[in-house]
C-alpha positions as CSV (number, residue, x, y, z in Angstrom):
1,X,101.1,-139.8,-75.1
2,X,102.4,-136.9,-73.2
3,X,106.5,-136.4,-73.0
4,X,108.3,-133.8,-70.6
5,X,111.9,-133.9,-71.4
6,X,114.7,-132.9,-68.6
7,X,116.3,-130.2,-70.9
8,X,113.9,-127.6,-71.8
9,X,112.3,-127.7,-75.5
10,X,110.4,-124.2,-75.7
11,X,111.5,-121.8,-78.1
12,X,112.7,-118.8,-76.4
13,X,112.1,-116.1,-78.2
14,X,108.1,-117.2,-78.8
15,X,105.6,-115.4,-76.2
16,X,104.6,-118.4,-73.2
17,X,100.9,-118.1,-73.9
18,X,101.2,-118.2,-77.7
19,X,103.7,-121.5,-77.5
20,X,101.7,-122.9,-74.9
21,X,98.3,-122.6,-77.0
22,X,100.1,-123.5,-80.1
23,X,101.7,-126.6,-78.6
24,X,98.2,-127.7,-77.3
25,X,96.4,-127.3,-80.3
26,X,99.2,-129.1,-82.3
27,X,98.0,-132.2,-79.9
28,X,94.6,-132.0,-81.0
29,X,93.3,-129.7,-78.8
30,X,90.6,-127.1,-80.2
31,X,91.7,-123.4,-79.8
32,X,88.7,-122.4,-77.4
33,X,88.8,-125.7,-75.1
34,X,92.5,-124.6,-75.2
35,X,92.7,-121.4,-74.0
36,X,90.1,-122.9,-70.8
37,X,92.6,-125.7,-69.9
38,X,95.7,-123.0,-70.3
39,X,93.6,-120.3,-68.0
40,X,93.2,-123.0,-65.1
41,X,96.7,-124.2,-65.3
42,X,98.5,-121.1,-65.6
43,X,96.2,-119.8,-62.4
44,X,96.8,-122.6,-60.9
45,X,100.6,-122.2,-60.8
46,X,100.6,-118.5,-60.8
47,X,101.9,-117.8,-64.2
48,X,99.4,-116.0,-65.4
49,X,101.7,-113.2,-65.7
50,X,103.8,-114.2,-67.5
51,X,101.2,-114.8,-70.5
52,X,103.1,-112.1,-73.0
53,X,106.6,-113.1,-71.8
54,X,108.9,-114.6,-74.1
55,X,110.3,-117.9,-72.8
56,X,113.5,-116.8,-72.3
57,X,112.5,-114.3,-69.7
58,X,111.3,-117.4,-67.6
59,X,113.4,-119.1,-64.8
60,X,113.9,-122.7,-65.2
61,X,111.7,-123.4,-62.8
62,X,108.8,-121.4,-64.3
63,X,109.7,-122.9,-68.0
64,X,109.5,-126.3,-66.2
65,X,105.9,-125.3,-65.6
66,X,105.3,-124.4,-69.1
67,X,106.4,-127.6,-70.2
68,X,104.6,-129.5,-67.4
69,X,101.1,-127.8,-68.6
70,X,101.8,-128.4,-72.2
71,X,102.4,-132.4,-71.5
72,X,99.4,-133.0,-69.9
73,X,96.6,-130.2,-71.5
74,X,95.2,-133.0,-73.8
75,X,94.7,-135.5,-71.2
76,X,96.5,-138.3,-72.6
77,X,96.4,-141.9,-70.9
78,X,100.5,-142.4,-70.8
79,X,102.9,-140.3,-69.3
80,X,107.2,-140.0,-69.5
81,X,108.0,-137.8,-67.3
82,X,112.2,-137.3,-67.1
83,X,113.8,-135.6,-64.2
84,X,110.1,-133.3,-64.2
85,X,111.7,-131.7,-61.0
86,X,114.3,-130.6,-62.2
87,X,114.6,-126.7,-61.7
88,X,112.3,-126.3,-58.9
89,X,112.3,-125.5,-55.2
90,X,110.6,-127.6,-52.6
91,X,107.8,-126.3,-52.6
92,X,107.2,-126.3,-56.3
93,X,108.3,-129.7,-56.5
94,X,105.6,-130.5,-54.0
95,X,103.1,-128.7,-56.2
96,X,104.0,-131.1,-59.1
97,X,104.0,-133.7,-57.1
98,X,100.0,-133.5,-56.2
99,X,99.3,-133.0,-59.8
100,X,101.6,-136.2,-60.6
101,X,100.1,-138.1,-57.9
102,X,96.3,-136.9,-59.3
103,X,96.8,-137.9,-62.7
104,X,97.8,-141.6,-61.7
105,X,94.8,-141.4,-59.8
106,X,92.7,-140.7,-62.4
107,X,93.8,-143.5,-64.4
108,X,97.1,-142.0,-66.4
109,X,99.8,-144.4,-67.0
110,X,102.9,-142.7,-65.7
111,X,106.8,-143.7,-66.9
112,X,109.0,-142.0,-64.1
113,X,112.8,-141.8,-65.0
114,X,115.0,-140.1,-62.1
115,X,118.1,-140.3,-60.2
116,X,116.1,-139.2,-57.0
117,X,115.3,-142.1,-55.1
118,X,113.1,-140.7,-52.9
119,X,110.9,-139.3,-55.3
120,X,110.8,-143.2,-56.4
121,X,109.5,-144.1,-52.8
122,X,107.0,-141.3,-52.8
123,X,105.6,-141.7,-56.3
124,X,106.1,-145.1,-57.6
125,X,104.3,-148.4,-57.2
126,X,107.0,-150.7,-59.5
127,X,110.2,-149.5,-60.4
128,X,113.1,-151.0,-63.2
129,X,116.9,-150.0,-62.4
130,X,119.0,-149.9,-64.9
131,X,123.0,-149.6,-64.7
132,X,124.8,-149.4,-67.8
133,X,122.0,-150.1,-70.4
134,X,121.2,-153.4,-68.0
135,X,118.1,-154.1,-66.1
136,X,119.3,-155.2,-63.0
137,X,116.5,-155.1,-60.5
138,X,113.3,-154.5,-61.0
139,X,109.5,-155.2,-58.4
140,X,106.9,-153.3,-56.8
141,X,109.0,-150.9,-54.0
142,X,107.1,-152.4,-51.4
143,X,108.3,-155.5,-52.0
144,X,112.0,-154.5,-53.3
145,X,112.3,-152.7,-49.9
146,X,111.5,-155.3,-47.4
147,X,113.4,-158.0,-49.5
148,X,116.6,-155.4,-48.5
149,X,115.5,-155.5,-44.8
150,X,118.3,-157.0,-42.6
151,X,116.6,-157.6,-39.3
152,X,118.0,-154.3,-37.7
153,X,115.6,-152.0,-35.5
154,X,115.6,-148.5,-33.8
155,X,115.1,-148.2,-30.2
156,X,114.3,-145.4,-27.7
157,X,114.3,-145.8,-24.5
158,X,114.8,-144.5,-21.2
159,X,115.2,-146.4,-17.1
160,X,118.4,-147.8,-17.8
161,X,122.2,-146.3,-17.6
162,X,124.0,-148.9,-18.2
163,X,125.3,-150.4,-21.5
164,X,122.6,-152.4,-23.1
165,X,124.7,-155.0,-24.4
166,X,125.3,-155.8,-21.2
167,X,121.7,-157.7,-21.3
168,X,122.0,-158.6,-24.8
169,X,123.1,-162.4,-26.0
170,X,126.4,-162.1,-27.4
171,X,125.2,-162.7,-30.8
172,X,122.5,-159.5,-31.3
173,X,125.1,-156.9,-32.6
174,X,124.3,-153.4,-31.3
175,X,125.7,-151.3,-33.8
176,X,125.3,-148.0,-32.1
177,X,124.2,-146.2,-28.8
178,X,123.4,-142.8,-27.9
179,X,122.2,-140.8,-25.1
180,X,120.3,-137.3,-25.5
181,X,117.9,-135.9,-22.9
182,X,118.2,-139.3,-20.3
183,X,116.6,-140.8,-23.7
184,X,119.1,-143.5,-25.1
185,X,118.5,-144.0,-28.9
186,X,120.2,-147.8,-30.1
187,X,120.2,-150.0,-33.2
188,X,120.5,-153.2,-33.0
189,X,120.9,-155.5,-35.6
190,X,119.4,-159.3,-35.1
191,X,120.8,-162.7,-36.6
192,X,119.2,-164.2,-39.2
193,X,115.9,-166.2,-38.4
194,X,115.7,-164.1,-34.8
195,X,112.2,-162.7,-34.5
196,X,112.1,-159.2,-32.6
197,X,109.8,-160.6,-30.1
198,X,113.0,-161.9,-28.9
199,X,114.5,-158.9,-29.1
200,X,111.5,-157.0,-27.1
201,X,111.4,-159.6,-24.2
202,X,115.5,-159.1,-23.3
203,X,115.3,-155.2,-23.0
204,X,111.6,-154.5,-21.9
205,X,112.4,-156.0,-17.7
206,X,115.0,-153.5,-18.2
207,X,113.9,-150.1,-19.9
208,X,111.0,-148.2,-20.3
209,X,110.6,-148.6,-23.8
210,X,109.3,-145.2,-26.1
211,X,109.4,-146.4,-29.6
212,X,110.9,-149.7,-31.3
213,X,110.4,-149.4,-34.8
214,X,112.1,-152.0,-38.1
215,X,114.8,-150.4,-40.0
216,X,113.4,-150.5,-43.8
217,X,116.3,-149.3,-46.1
218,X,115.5,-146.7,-48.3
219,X,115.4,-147.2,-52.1
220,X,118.5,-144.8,-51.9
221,X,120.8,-147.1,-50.3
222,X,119.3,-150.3,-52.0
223,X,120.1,-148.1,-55.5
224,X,123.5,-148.3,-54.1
225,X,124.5,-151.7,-53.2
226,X,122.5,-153.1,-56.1
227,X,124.4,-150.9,-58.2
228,X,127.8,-151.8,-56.4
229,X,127.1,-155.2,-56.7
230,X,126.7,-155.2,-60.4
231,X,129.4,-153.4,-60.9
232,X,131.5,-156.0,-58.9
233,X,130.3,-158.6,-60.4
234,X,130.9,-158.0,-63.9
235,X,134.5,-157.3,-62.6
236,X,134.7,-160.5,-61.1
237,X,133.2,-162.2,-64.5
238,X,135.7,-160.1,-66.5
239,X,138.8,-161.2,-64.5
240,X,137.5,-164.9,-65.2
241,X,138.2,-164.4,-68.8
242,X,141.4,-163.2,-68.7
C-alpha cells in the first residue's frame, strides 16, 4: 500500500535525499535499487537539487513531490492518494497527473479522495460521495453524468436574425440567446421524452447550423445538487419528527 496524505509528513529538519532513501528502504526497498528509483524520480521532477536540502527549505509544492516519490518508490498495487494536488501549480499538477494516470495503467489500484470535481472527471472511472459520513451517490462517472442529463443542448448558428423562439413549439424552453460575431450561440432545453432530432428539424430550414452539441453536466454541479438534496431531505425527515 502506498499513502500520500494532504498535510505534509516529512520531517523538516532531515536532508530530502536522506528522508527520501530512508523512507523507501523502510518499505522494503534495498539501499542500491533505492538510490536508482530516487535518481529517476528526482530528475524526472527536477529536484535533483535539492538532494542536501533540508525539508523545510522546500516549497509545498516541491515537498508535495517528495512525498509523491516516497508513496510510490516500492511499487505497490494500491494507492490513497488525498488532495495529492494540493500545493501545486498547473503545470505541476499536470505532471502528477500523467504519473497518476500511468500507474493505473499499469495495473495500480488507485483510492482518489478530493473536493476537486474535475480532477474526478479527468481521473476517475467510479466515484463514492459522501456528505456527512453518508454515502449518498455512488457509479461509474460515465454513467452518474448522463443519468444528470436534462435534455438541454448548445447551439451555434448563423442565417437567421430573428428570435429563434419564434420557430420553436411553445413547449421547448430556450433558456438563453446570444449574438457575437453574426454567430448566435442558444440553449435550449427539450421536454421530457423529446428526442433532438426534433429539435434539429425545427431550426435547420431556418439557420445554418455550426455546432449542436448535448449539455452533459459536470460532476461539479451534480456534486452540488446531490449534495443539496441530501441536505434537504434530511431536513424535511427531521421536521417530520417533530
Amino acid at each position: 500500500i502506498g499513502y500520500l496524505p494532504e498535510e505534509r509528513g516529512l520531517y523538516k529538519k532531515m536532508k530530502v535525499g536522506e528522508q527520501a532513501l530512508y523512507l523507501a528502504q523502510l518499505k522494503g526497498v534495498s539501499k542500491s535499487d533505492a538510490l536508482k528509483k530516487l535518481k529517476y524520480w528526482f530528475e524526472k521532477f527536477e529536484i535533483q537539487a535539492w538532494w542536501n536540502k533540508k525539508v523545510e527549505e522546500l516549497s509545498k509544492g516541491m515537498q508535495q513531490k517528495v512525498q509523491f516519490i516516497v508513496t510510490i518508490i516500492h511499487e505497490p498495487s494500491l494507492l490513497i492518494f488525498d488532495e495529492p494536488f494540493s500545493g501545486f501549480d498547473p503545470i505541476n499538477v499536470n505532471l502528477l497527473k500523467e504519473e497518476i494516470l500511468k500507474l493505473r495503467e499499469n495495473g495500480a489500484t488507485i483510492i482518489f479522495s478530493t473536493h476537486n470535481m474535475a480532477s474526478v472527471e479527468e481521473l476517475c472511472d467510479n466515484i463514492a460521495l459522501i456528505n456527512n459520513s453518508h454515502k449518498i451517490l455512488e457509479g461509474s462517472v460515465k454513467n452518474i453524468r448522463n443519468a444528470y442529463k436534462a435534455n438541454v443542448f448548445a447551439i451555434e448558428y448563423d442565417g437567421f436574425s430573428g428570435p429563434l423562439k419564434s420557430v420553436l413549439p411553445a413547449e421547448f424552453d430556450l433558456i438563453d440567446q446570444t449574438v457575437e460575431d453574426d454567430v448566435t450561440r442558444a440553449t435550449i432545453k427539450l421536454p421530457k421524452g423529446t428526442s433532438q432530432n426534433e429539435l434539429i428539424s425545427r431550426i435547420i430550414p431556418h439557420v445554418s447550423l455550426h455546432s449542436f452539441n448535448e449539455i452533459i453536466p459536470a460532476m461539479n454541479e451534480i456534486f452540488i445538487q446531490t449534495v443539496n438534496n441530501a441536505v434537504n431531505n434530511s431536513a424535511t425527515s427531521q421536521n417530520n419528527h417533530v
